[in-house]
C-alpha positions as CSV (number, residue, x, y, z in Angstrom):
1,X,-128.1,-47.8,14.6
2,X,-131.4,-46.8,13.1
3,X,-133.7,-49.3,11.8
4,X,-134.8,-49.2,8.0
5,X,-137.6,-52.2,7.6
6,X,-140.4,-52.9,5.0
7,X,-143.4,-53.2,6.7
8,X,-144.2,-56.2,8.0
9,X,-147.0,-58.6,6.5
10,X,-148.7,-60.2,9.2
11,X,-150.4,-63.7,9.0
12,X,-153.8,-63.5,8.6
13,X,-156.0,-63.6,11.6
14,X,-152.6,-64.0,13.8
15,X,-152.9,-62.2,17.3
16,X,-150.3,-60.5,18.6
17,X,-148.6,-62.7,21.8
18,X,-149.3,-60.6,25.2
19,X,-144.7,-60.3,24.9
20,X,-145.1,-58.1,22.0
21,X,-148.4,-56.6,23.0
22,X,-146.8,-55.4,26.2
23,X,-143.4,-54.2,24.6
24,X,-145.5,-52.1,21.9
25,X,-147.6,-50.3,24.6
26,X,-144.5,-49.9,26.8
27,X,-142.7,-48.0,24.0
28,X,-145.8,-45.9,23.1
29,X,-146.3,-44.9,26.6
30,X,-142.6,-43.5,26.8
31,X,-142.8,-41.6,23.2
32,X,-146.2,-40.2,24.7
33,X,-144.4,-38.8,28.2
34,X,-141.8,-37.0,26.2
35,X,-142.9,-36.0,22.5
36,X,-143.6,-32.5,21.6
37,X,-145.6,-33.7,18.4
38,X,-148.6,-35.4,19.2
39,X,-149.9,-38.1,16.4
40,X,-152.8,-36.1,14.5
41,X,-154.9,-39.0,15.2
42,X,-154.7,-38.8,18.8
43,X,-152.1,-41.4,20.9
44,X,-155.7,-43.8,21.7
45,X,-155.8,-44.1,18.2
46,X,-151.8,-44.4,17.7
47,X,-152.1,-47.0,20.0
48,X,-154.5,-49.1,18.6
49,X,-153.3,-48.8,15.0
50,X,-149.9,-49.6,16.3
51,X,-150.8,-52.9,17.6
52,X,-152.8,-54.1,14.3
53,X,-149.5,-53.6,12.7
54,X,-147.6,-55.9,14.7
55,X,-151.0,-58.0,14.6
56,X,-149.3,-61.4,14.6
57,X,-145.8,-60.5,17.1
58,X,-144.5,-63.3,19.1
59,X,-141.6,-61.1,20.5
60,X,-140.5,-57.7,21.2
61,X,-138.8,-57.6,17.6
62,X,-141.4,-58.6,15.8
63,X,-142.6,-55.3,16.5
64,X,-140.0,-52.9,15.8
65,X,-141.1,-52.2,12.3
66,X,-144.6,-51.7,13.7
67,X,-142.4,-49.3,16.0
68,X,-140.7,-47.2,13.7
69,X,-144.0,-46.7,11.9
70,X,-146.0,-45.1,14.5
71,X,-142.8,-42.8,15.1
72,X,-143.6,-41.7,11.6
73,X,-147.1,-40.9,12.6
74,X,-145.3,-38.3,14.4
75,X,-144.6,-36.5,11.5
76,X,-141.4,-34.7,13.2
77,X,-138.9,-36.0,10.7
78,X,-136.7,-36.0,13.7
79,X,-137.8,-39.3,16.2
80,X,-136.6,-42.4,15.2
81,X,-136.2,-46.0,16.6
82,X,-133.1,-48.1,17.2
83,X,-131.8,-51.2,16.9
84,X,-130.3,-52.7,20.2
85,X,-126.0,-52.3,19.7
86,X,-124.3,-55.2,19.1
87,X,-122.7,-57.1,21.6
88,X,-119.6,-56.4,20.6
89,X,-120.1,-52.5,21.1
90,X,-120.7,-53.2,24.7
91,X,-117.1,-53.4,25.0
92,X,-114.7,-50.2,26.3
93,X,-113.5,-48.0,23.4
94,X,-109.9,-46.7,22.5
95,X,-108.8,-42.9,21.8
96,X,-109.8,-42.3,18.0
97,X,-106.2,-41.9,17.0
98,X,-104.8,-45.5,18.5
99,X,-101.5,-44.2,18.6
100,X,-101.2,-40.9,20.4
101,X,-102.0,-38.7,17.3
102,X,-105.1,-36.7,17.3
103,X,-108.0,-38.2,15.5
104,X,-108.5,-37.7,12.4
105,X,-112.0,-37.1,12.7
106,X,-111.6,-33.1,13.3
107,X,-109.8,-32.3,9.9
108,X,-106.2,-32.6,8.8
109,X,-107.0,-29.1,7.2
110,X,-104.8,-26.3,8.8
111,X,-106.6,-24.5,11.4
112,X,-109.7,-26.0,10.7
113,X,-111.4,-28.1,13.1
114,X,-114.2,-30.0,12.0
115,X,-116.5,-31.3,14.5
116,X,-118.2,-34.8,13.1
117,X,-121.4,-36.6,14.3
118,X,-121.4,-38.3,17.7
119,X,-123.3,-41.2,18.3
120,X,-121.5,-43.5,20.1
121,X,-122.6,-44.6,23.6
122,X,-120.3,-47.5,24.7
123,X,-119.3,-46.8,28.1
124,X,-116.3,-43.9,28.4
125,X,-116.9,-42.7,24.5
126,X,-118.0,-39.0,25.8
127,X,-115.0,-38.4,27.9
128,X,-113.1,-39.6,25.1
129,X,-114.3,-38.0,22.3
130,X,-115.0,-34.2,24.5
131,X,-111.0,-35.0,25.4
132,X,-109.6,-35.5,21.9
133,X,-111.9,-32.8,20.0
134,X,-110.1,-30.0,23.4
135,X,-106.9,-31.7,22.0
136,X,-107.9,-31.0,18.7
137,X,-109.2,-27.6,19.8
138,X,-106.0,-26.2,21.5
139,X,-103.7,-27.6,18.6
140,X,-105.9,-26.0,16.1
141,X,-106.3,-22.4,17.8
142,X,-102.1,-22.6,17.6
143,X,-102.3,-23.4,13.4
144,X,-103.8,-20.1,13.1
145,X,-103.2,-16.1,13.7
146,X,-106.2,-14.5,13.3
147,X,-108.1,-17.2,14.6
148,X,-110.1,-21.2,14.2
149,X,-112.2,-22.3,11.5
150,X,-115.1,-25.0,12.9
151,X,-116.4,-26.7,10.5
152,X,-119.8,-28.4,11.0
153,X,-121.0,-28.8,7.7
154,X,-121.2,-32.4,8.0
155,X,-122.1,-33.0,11.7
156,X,-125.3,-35.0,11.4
157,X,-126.1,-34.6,15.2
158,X,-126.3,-37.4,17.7
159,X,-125.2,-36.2,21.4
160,X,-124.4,-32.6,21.7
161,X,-122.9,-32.6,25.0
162,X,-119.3,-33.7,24.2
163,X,-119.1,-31.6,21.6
164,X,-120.1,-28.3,23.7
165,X,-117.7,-30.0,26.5
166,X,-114.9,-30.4,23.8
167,X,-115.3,-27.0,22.5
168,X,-115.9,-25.5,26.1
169,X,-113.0,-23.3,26.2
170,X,-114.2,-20.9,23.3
171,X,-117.1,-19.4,25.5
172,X,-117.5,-17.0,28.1
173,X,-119.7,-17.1,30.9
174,X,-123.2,-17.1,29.3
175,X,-126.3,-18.9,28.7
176,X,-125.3,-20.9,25.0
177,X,-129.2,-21.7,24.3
178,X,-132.3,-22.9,25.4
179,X,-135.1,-26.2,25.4
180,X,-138.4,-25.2,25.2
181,X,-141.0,-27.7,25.8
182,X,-145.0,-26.5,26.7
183,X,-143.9,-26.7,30.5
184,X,-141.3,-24.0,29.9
185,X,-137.5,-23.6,29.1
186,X,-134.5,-25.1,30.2
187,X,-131.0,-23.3,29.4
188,X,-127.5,-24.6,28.6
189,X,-124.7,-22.6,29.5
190,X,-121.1,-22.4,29.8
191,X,-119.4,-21.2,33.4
192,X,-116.2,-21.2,34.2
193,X,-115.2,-23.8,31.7
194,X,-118.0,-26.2,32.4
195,X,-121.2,-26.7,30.1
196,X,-124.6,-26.7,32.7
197,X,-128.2,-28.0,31.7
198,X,-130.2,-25.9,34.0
199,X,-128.2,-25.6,37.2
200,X,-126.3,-28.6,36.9
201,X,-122.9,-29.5,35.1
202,X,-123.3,-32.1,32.1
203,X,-119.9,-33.3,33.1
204,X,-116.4,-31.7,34.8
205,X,-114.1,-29.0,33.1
206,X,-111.4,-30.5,30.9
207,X,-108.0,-28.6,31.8
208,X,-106.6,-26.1,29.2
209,X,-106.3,-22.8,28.1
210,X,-108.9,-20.6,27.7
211,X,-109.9,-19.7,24.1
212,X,-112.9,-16.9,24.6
213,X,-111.6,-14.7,22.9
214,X,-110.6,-16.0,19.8
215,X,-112.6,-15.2,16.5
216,X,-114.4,-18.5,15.0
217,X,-115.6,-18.9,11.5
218,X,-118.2,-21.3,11.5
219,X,-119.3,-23.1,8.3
220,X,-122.7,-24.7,8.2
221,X,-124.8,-25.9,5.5
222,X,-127.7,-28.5,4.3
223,X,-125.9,-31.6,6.3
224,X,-125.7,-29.9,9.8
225,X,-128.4,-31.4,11.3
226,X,-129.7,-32.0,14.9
227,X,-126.9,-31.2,17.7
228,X,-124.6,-29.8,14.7
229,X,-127.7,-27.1,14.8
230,X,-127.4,-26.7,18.5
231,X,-123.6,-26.3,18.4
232,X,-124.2,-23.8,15.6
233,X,-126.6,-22.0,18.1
234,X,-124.4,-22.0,20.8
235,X,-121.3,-20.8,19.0
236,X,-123.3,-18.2,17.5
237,X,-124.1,-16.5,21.3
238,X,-120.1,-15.5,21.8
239,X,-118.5,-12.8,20.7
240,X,-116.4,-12.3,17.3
241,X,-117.7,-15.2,15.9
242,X,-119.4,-15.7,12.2
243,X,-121.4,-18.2,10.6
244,X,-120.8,-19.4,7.2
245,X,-122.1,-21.4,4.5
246,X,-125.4,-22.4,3.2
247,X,-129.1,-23.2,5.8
248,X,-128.3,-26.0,7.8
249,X,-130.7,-29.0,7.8
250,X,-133.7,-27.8,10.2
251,X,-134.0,-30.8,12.6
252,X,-134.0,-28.0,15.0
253,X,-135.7,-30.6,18.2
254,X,-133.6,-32.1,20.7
255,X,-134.2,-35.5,20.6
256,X,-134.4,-37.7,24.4
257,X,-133.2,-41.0,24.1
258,X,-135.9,-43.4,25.8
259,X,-134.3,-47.2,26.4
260,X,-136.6,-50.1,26.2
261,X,-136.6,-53.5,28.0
262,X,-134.4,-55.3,25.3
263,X,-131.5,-52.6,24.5
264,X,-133.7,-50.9,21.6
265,X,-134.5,-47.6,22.0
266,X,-136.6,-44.3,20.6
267,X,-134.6,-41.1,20.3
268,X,-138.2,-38.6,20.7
269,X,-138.1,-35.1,19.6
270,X,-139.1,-33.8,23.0
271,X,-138.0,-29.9,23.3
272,X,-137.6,-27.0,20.9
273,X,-134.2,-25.5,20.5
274,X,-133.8,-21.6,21.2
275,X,-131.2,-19.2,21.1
276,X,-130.3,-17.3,24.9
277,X,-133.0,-15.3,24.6
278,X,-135.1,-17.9,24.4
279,X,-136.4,-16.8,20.8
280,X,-137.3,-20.3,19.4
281,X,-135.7,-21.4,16.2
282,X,-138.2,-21.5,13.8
283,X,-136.4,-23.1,10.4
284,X,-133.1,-23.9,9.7
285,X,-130.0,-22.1,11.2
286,X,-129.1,-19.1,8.8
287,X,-125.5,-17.9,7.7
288,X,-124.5,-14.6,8.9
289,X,-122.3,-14.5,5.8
290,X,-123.9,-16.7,2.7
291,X,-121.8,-18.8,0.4
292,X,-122.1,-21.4,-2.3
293,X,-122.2,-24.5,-0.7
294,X,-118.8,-25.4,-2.1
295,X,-114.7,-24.7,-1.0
296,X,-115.5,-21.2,-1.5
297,X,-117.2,-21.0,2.4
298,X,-113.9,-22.0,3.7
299,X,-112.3,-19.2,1.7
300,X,-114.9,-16.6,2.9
301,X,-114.4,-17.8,6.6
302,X,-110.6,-16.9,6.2
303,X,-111.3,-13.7,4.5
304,X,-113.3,-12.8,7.8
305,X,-110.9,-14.2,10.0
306,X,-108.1,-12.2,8.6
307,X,-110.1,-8.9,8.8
308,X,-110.4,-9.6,12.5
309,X,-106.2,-9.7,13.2
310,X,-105.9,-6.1,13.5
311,X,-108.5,-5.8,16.2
């Protein structure tokens, strides 16, 4: 969960306890590794004005609002820090639908699925939710003739890669985008049914049928944020496929999730999204076909997807 805290009013003259002084410098050393948006001030100077926030710490969460300050320093809108999961998260999870049905999650609209946030990670959530959103996918795909609506206008991000994995039978053999970081660019890519960061699979082919060829309406707008970008992106490489809607959000970074000693973590924008080209995206995602904002989008989608039937 992300942490919203007032800042902290340390007692006067109270040192910070060598604990929190080492869990502060810890952190800062792990944003530093990663971050593509060095503090304007210099990380020596981050650093130090970090600690004389958390002047008077006794343990590691006494300094988290000090924490989630200095991510601000950033000034990527995108890093944040995170409050350790409850112990009662740690447990396994259960399919979305409890009883068999598919989740309602992905829509109860006719051949529209709608792909939410995903930030769940209790062990076994990513196989479950990539498995119920191909559910959701296949059953979807049959709703329709002239093809699937995927609607991302409220996916807020979180962890892209069971939603590429659950939507994995809509592409083709391609490179789906790109990371760009200063020491060069790393692709993800679909082949033969599996999604791949750089040469390696992000996790094993869910069976089912192939869907590449099927023409997608995409709807996107100001609450697609983050990995809803990058799905965006990536739907946007394959054929027959149109985006819809309004500018998504532009929290076009990919965030790394860096875990500290006590279950907290930082989620550091540490890469630059691109398209397969590698062309950076610079700004918010754009519609290829511009709407309101409103139920209108979903009409315009279905306009385009019956004008592609009698291809």
């Amino acid at each position: 969960m992300h942490l919203r805290l007032a800042r902290r009013m340390p007692p006067s003259g109270a040192a910070i306890s060598p604990e929190a002084r080492s869990y502060v410098l810890e952190a800062l050393a792990k944003v530093e590794q990663v971050s593509i948006f060095p503090p304007s001030q210099g990380w020596p100077q981050l650093r130090a004005w970090t600690l004389e926030q958390a002047a008077g710490a006794r343990t590691p969460s006494d300094t988290y609002p000090a924490l989630q300050l200095a991510l601000q320093q950033l000034q990527d809108r995108h890093s944040s820090f995170n409050l350790p999961a409850p112990a009662s998260e740690a447990a396994g999870v259960t399919r979305a639908g409890g009883d068999g049905q598919l989740a309602p999650a992905f829509g109860s609209e006719s051949g529209v699925l709608s792909i939410p946030a995903f930030m769940d990670r209790r062990k076994g959530a990513f196989e479950r939710f990539a498995a119920d959103l191909r559910e959701a996918l296949e059953a979807k795909t049959q709703e329709s003739q002239c093809g699937l609506v995927i609607d991302l206008r409220n996916n807020g991000g979180g962890n892209m890669w069971p939603m590429l994995v659950g939507i994995s039978a809509l592409f083709p053999d391609q490179v789906l985008g790109q990371f760009v970081t200063a020491e060069g660019a790393k692709s993800w890519s679909a082949r033969d049914g599996i999604i791949n960061l750089g040469d390696y699979p992000v996790m094993g082919s869910i069976a089912g049928a192939h869907l590449r060829d099927v023409p997608v309406a995409v709807l996107i707008g100001p609450h697609a944020a983050s990995s809803g970008e990058a799905v965006a992106i990536a739907l946007r490489s394959r054929p027959r496929t149109v985006l819809v809607g309004r500018p998504t959000a532009d929290y076009v970074t990919a965030n790394r999730v860096l875990e500290l000693r006590d279950g907290a973590y930082v989620a550091v924008s540490a890469s630059r999204m691109a398209d397969p080209a590698g062309l950076i995206q610079e700004g918010p995602v754009e519609p290829t076909l511009r709407g309101t904002g409103g139920e209108d989008d979903l009409q315009i989608a279905r306009n385009w997807l019956k004008s592609q039937c009698a291809r």
